[in-house]
C-alpha positions as CSV (number, residue, x, y, z in Angstrom):
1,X,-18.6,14.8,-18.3
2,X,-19.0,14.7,-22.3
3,X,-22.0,15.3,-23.9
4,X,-22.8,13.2,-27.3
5,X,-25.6,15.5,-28.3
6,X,-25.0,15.8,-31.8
7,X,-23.7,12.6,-32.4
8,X,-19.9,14.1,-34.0
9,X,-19.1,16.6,-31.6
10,X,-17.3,15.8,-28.1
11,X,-17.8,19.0,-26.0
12,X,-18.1,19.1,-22.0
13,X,-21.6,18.9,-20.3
14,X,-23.0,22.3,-19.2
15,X,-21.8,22.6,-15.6
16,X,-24.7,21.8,-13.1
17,X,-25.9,24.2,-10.1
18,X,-26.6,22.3,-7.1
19,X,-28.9,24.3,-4.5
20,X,-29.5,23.5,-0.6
21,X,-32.4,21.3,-1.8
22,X,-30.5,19.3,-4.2
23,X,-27.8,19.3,-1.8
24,X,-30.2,17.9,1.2
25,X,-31.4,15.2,-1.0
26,X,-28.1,14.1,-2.0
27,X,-27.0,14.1,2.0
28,X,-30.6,11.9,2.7
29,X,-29.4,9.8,-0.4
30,X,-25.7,8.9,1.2
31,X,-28.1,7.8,4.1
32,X,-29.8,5.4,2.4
33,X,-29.5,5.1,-1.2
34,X,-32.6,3.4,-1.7
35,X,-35.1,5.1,0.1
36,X,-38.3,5.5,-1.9
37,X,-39.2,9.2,-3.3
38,X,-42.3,9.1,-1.1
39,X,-40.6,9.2,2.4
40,X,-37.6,11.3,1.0
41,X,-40.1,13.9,0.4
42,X,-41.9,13.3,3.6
43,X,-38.4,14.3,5.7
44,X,-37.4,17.2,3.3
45,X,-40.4,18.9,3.1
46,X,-41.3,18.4,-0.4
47,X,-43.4,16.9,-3.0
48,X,-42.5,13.6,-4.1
49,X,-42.5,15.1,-7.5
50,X,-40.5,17.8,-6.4
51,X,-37.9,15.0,-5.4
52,X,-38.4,12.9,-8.5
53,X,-38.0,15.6,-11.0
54,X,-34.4,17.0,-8.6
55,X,-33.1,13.1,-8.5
56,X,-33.7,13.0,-12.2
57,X,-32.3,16.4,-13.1
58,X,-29.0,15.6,-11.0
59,X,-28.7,11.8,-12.5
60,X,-29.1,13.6,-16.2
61,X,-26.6,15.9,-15.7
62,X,-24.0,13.5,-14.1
63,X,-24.0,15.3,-10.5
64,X,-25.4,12.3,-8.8
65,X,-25.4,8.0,-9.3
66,X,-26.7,6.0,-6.4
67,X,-24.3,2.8,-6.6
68,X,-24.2,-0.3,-4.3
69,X,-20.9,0.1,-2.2
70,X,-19.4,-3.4,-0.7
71,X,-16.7,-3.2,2.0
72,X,-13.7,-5.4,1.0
73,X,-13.6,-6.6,4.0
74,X,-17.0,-8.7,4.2
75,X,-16.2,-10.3,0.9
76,X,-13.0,-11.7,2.2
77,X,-10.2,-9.0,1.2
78,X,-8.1,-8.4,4.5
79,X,-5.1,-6.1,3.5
80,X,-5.6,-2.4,2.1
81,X,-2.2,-1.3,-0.1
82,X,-0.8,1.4,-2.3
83,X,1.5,0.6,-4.6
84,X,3.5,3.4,-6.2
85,X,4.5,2.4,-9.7
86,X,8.0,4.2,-12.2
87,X,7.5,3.6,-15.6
88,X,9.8,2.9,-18.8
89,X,9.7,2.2,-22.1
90,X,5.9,2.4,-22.4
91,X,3.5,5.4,-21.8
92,X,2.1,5.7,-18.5
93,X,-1.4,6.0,-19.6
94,X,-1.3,2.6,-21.4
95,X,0.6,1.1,-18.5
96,X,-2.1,2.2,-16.1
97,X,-4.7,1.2,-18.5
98,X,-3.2,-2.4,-18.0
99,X,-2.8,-2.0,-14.5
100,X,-6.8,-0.8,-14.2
101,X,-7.3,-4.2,-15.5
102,X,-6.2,-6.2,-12.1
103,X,-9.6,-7.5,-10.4
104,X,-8.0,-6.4,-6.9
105,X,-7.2,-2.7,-8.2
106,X,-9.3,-0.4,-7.3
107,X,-8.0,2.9,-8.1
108,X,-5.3,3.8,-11.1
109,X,-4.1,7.9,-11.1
110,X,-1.4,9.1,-13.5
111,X,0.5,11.3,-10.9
112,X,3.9,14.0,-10.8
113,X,6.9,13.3,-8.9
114,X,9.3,10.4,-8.4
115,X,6.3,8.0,-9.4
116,X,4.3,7.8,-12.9
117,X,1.1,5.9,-11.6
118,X,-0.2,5.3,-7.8
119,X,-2.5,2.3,-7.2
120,X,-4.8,1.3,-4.5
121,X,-5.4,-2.7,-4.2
122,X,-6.8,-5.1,-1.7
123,X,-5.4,-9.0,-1.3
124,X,-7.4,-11.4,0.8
125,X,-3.8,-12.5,2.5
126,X,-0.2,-12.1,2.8
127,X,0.4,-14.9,-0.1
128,X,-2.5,-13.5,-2.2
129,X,-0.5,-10.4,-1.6
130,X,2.9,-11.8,-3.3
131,X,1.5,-13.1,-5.9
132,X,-0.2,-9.3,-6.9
133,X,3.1,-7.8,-6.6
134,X,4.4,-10.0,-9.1
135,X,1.9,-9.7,-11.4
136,X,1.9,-6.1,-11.4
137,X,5.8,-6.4,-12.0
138,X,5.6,-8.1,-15.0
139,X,3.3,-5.3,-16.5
140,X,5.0,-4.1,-19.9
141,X,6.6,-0.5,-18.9
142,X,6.8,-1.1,-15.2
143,X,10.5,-0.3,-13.7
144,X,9.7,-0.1,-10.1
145,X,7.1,-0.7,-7.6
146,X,6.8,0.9,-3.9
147,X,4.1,-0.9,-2.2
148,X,2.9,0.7,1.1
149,X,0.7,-1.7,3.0
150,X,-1.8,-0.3,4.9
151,X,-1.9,-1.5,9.0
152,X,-4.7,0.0,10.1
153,X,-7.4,1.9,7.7
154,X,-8.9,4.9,9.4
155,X,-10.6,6.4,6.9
156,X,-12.0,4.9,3.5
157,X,-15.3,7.0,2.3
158,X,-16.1,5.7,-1.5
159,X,-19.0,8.3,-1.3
160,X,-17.0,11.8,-0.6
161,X,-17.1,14.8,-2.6
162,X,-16.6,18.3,-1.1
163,X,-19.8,19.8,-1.5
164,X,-19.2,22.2,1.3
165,X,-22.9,23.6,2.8
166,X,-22.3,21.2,6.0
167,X,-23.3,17.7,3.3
């Protein structure tokens, strides 16, 4: 993360320390994301302003956001893909900055190899579908797509991170 601290400067954030307790919190927290200070405390053993004060600490220092995650499915997306994207003529990072743009992207990573730029997407149907591919194609710098259409989608955690210490 960048810290804006003296208002000219970019420099990164101080790495945070995470300890068991922050790191139980965090695990109750992936639970339920809205449960009140009061009862968090009450199943960890704590004060609630023992809990407060952690939350805060970890929000400040960019080691923790509780977000509202919605499953593509129950809003009507049916089909998971990947679409691996060649570039030409343009940068990559300005293509994928253009491709980051597309309501039904969700992801956008710059990657080495055969490919400049790997996308994951959702369409709500096979003609939905179509009509993404061909809007991605007529991006400025793209030479090639490779779509891979997911068939069955075993594993899609939005709230993974390897903390290790069994979170």
């Amino acid at each position: 993360m960048t810290d804006y601290s003296d208002g000219e400067h970019l420099r990164p954030a101080p790495s945070q320390h995470m300890d068991e307790v922050d790191h139980r919190i965090v695990a109750h927290l992936r639970r339920d994301g809205r449960m009140p200070y009061k009862t968090l405390a009450k199943e960890l053993g704590l004060t609630e302003a023992t809990v407060r004060s952690r939350v805060r600490r970890l929000e400040e220092g960019d080691s923790l956001r509780v977000v509202a995650v919605t499953d593509y499915e129950a809003v009507g997306y049916t089909m998971m893909l990947a679409v691996g994207i060649q570039v030409e003529g343009r940068p990559a990072d300005v293509v994928a900055e253009d491709l980051a743009k597309f309501d039904e992207v969700f992801s956008v990573c710059q990657v080495v190899g055969t490919l400049d730029i790997e996308t994951l997407a959702v369409t709500r149907d096979q003609e939905h579908l179509s009509d993404l591919l061909a809007r991605l194609a007529k991006v400025p710098g793209v030479r090639k797509l490779e779509p891979s259409i997911a068939l069955d989608v075993l594993k899609n955690q939005s709230n993974w991170v390897p903390f290790g210490h069994g979170v």
